[in-house]
C-alpha positions, -999 to +999 in steps of 0.1 A: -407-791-589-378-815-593-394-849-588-363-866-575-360-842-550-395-846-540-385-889-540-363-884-520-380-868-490-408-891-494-383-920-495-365-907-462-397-904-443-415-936-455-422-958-427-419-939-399-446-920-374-468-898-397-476-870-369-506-847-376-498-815-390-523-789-393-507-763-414-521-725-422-512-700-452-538-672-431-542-663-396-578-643-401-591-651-416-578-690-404-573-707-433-557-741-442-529-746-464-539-750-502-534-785-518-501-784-530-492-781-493-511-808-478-492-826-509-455-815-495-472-822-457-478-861-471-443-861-488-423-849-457-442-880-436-470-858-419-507-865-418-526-829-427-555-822-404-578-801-421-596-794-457-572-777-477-577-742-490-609-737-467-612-714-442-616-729-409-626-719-369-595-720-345-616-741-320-619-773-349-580-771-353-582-771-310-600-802-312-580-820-341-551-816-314-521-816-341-489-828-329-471-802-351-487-763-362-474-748-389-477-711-399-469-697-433-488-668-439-487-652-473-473-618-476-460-623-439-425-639-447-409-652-413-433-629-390-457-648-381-463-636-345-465-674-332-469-667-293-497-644-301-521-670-324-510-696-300-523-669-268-552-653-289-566-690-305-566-706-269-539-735-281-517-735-255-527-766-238-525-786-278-501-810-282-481-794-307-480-768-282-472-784-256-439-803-276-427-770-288-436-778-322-448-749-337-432-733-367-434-706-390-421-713-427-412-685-447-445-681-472-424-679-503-416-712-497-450-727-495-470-702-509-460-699-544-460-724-569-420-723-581-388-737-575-387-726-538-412-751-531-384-778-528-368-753-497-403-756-481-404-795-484-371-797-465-387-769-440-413-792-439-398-821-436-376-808-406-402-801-386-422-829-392-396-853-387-367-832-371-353-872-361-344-878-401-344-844-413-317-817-407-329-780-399-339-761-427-335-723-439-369-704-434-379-727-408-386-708-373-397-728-344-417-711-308-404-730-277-435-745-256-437-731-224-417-700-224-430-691-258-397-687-266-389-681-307-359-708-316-346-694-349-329-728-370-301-720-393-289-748-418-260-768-411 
């Protein structure tokens, strides 16, 4: 991964808010992101809530109340059926919930350890700090109470 690149984000998000972020690469099993995410999670200015890689019960990530969810499912691509985890899990009174901040990244871009991971460190980054961070291809949002899907196209 281009290092500068990587700078750069970290750079842009330094000193600002670090919201938690709890972010999954398997919906059932519910499993947490692998390490290299919870690295890009760091770099984009989030806090990851969980143990990477492990497998974890939905009620713990309840209780963690994460200001932003993040879903990038491997094999799944942009379909991660968001509304339905967020009915099936319970979640709907979390805070990232609540905020409309829950996001499906297209896996490829997380999920695969290759040049695309610089997309999904901007996809990243744009959801965790959507203030300093433009909206990023493969980034899909749910809207909170409507459960609403937003799609976000790059400027």
């Amino acid at each position: 991964m281009r290092r500068h690149e990587i700078e750069a984000v970290r750079t842009e998000a330094k000193n600002t808010k670090r919201p938690r972020v709890f972010c999954e690469e398997w919906g059932k099993p519910l499993i947490a992101s692998q390490k290299w995410v919870a690295e890009l999670v760091e770099a984009a200015g989030g806090e990851f809530v969980g143990e990477a890689g492990s497998q974890c019960a939905a009620r713990a990530v309840f209780d963690e109340d994460p200001d932003v969810l993040i879903a990038a499912w491997c094999g799944a691509g942009d379909r991660v059926p968001l509304e339905k985890i967020i009915r099936d899990r319970g979640w709907s009174e979390m805070r990232a919930v609540q905020a409309g901040r829950v996001y499906c990244i297209r896996d490829e871009l997380l999920n695969t350890p290759a040049p695309t991971l610089v997309q999904g460190l901007r996809a990243l980054a744009a959801a965790i700090q959507p203030e300093r961070f433009p909206q990023s291809a493969g980034l899909r949002c749910i809207a909170a109470a409507r459960g609403q899907v937003r799609e976000h196209h790059p400027r």
